[in-house]
FIRO-751804 format. One record per residue (C-alpha): residue in three letters; chain; x, y, z. Coordinates in steps of 0.001 Angstrom, whole numbers, padded with zeros to 6 digits. Example, Ala and Ser with C-alpha at 12.3 -4.5 7.8 and 13.67 -1.06 7.14 Angstrom:
<vexfis>
<vexfi resn="ALA" chain="A" c1="012300" c2="-004500" c3="007800"/>
<vexfi resn="SER" chain="A" c1="013670" c2="-001060" c3="007140"/>
</vexfis>
This chain:
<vexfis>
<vexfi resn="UNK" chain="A" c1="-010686" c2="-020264" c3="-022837"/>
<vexfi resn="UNK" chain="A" c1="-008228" c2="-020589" c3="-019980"/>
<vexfi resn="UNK" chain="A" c1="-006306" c2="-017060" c3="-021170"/>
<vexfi resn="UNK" chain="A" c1="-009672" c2="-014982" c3="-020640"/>
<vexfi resn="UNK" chain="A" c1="-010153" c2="-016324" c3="-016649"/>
<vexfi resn="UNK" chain="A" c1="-008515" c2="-014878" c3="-014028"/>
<vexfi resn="UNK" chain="A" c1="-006609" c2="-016815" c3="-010774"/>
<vexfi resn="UNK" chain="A" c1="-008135" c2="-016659" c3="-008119"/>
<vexfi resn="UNK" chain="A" c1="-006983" c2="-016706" c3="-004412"/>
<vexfi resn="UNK" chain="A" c1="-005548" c2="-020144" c3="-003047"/>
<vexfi resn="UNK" chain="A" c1="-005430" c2="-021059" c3="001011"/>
<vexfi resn="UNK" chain="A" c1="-004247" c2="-024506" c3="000484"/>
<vexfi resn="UNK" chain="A" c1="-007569" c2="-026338" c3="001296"/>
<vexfi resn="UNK" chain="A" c1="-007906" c2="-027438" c3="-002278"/>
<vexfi resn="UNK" chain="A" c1="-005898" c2="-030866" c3="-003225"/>
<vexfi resn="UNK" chain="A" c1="-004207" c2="-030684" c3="-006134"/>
<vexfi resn="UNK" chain="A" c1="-005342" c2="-031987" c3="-009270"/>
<vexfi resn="UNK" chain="A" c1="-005286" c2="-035315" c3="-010140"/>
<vexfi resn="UNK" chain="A" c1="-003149" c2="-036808" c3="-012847"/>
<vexfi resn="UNK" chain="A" c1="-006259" c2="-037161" c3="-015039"/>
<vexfi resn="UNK" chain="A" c1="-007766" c2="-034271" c3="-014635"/>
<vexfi resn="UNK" chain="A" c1="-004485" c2="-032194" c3="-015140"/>
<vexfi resn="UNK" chain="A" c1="-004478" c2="-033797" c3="-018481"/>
<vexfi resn="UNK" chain="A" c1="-007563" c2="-032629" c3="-019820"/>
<vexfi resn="UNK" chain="A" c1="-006212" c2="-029348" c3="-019182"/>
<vexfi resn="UNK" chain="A" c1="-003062" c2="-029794" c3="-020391"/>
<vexfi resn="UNK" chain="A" c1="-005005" c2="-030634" c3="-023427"/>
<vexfi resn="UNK" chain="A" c1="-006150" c2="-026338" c3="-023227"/>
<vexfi resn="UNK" chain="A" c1="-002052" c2="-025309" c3="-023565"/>
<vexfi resn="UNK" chain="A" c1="-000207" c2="-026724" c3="-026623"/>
<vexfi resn="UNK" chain="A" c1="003403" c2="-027208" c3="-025929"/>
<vexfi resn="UNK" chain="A" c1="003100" c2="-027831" c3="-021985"/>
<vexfi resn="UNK" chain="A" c1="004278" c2="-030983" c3="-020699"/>
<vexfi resn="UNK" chain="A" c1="003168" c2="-032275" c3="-017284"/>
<vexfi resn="UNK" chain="A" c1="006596" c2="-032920" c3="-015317"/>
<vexfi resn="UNK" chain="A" c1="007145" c2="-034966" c3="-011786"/>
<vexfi resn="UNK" chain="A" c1="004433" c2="-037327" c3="-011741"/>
<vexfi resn="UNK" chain="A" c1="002309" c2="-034849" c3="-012907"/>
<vexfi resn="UNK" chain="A" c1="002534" c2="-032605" c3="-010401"/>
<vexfi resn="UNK" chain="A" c1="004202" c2="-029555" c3="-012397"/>
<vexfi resn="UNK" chain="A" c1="003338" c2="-027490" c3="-015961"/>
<vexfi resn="UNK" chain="A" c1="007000" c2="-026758" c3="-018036"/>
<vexfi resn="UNK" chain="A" c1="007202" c2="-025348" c3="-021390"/>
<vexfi resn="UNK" chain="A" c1="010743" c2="-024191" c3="-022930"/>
<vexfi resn="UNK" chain="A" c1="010772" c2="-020703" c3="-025151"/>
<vexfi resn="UNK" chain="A" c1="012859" c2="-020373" c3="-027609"/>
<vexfi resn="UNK" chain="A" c1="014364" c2="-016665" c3="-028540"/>
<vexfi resn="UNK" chain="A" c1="016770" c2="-015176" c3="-031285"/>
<vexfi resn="UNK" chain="A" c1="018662" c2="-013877" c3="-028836"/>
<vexfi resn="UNK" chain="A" c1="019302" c2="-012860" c3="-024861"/>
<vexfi resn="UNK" chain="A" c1="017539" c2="-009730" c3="-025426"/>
<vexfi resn="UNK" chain="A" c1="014125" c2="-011024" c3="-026314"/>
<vexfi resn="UNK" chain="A" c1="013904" c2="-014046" c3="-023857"/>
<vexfi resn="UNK" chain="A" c1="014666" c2="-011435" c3="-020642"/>
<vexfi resn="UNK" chain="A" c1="012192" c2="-008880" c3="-022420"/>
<vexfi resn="UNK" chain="A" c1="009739" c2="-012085" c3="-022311"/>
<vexfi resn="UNK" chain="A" c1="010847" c2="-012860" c3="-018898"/>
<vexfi resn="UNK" chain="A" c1="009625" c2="-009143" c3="-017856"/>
<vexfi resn="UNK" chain="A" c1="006183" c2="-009452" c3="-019586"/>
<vexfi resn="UNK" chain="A" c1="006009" c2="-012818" c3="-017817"/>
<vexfi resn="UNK" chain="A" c1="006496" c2="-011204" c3="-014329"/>
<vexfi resn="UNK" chain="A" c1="004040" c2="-008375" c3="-014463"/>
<vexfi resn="UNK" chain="A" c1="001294" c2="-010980" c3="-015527"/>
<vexfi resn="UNK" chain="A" c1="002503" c2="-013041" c3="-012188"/>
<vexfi resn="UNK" chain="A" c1="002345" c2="-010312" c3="-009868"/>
<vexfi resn="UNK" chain="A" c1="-000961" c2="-008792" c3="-011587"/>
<vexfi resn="UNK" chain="A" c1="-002181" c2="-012333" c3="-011612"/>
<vexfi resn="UNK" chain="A" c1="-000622" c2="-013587" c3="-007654"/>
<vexfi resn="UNK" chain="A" c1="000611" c2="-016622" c3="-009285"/>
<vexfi resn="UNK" chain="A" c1="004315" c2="-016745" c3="-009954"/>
<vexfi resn="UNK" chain="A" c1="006488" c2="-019695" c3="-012068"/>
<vexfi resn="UNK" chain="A" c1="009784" c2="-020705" c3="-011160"/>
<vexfi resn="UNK" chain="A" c1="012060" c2="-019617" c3="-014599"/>
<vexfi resn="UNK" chain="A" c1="014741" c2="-019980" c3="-015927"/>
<vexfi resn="UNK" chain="A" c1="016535" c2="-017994" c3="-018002"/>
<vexfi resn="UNK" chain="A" c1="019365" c2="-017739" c3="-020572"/>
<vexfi resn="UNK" chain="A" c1="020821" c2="-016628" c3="-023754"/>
<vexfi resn="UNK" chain="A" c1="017944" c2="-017664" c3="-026726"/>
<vexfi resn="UNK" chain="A" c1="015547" c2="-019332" c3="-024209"/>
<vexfi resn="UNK" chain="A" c1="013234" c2="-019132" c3="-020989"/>
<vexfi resn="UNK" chain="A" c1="011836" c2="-022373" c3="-018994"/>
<vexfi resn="UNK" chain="A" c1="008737" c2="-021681" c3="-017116"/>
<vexfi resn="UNK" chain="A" c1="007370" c2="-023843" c3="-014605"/>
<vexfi resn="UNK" chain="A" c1="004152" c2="-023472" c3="-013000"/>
<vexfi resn="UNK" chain="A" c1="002561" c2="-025342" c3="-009509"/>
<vexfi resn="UNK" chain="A" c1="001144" c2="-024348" c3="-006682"/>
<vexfi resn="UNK" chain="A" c1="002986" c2="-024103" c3="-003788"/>
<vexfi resn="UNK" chain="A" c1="000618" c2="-024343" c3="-001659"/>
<vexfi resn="UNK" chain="A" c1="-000608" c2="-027313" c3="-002674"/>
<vexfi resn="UNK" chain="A" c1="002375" c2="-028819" c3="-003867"/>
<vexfi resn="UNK" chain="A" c1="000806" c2="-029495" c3="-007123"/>
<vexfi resn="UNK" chain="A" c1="-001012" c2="-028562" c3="-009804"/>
<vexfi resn="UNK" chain="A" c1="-004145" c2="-026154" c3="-009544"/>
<vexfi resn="UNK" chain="A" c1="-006369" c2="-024703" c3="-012185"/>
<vexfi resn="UNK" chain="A" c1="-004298" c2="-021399" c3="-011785"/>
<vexfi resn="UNK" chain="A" c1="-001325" c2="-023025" c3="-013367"/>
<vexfi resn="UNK" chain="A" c1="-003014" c2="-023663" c3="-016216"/>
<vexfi resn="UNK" chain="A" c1="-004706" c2="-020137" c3="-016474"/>
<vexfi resn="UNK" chain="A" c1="-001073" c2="-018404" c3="-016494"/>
<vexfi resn="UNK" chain="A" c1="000211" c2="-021380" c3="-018823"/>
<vexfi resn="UNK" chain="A" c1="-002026" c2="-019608" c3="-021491"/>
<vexfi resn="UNK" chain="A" c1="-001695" c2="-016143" c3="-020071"/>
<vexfi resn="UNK" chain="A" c1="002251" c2="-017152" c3="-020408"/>
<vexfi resn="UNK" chain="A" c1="001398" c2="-018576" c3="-024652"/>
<vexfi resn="UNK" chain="A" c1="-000190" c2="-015679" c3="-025323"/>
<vexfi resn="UNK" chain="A" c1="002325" c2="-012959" c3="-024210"/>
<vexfi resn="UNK" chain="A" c1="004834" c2="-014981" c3="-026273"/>
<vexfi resn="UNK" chain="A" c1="002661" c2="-015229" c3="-029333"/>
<vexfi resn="UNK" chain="A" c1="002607" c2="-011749" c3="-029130"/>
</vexfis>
């Protein structure tokens, strides 16, 4: 299960996945969509309120900087949009799909 691995360090020697094999991960996250030719992870959170999606927003940080793998978000009143790639890269990684679930689970909770 992708939410019990860890990330692990990136130098940018790696390619980034390809289309098909970003899919079969995909297929490990419900409610991700692969975005820009399949070379970014989004997923839109829904909250009751501004309170919760910023207290979400929080959570989601300290897993990033415990984790060294940070999303670009965005954030407003009753939602949050994460999106995960590697930079690096500039595409998708195995990491982005670890903190995709890492990300699922904090919300589930």
């Amino acid at each position: 299960m992708l939410d019990q691995k860890t990330c692990t360090p990136h130098h940018g020697a790696t390619p980034p996945l390809d289309k098909t094999t970003a899919e079969a991960f995909l297929a490990e996250v419900s409610d991700w969509k692969l975005i820009d030719n399949a070379l970014k992870i989004q997923r839109n959170y829904a909250f009751d309120n501004f309170v919760g999606a910023l207290a979400f927003t929080n959570r989601l940080g300290e897993l990033s900087e415990a984790e060294n793998h940070h999303p670009d978000i965005a954030l407003g009143w009753g939602y949050c949009t994460v999106t995960f790639y590697t930079h690096k890269i500039n595409g998708l990684h195995e990491n982005d799909f670890i903190m995709a679930a890492k990300s699922s689970k904090i919300y589930q909770s």
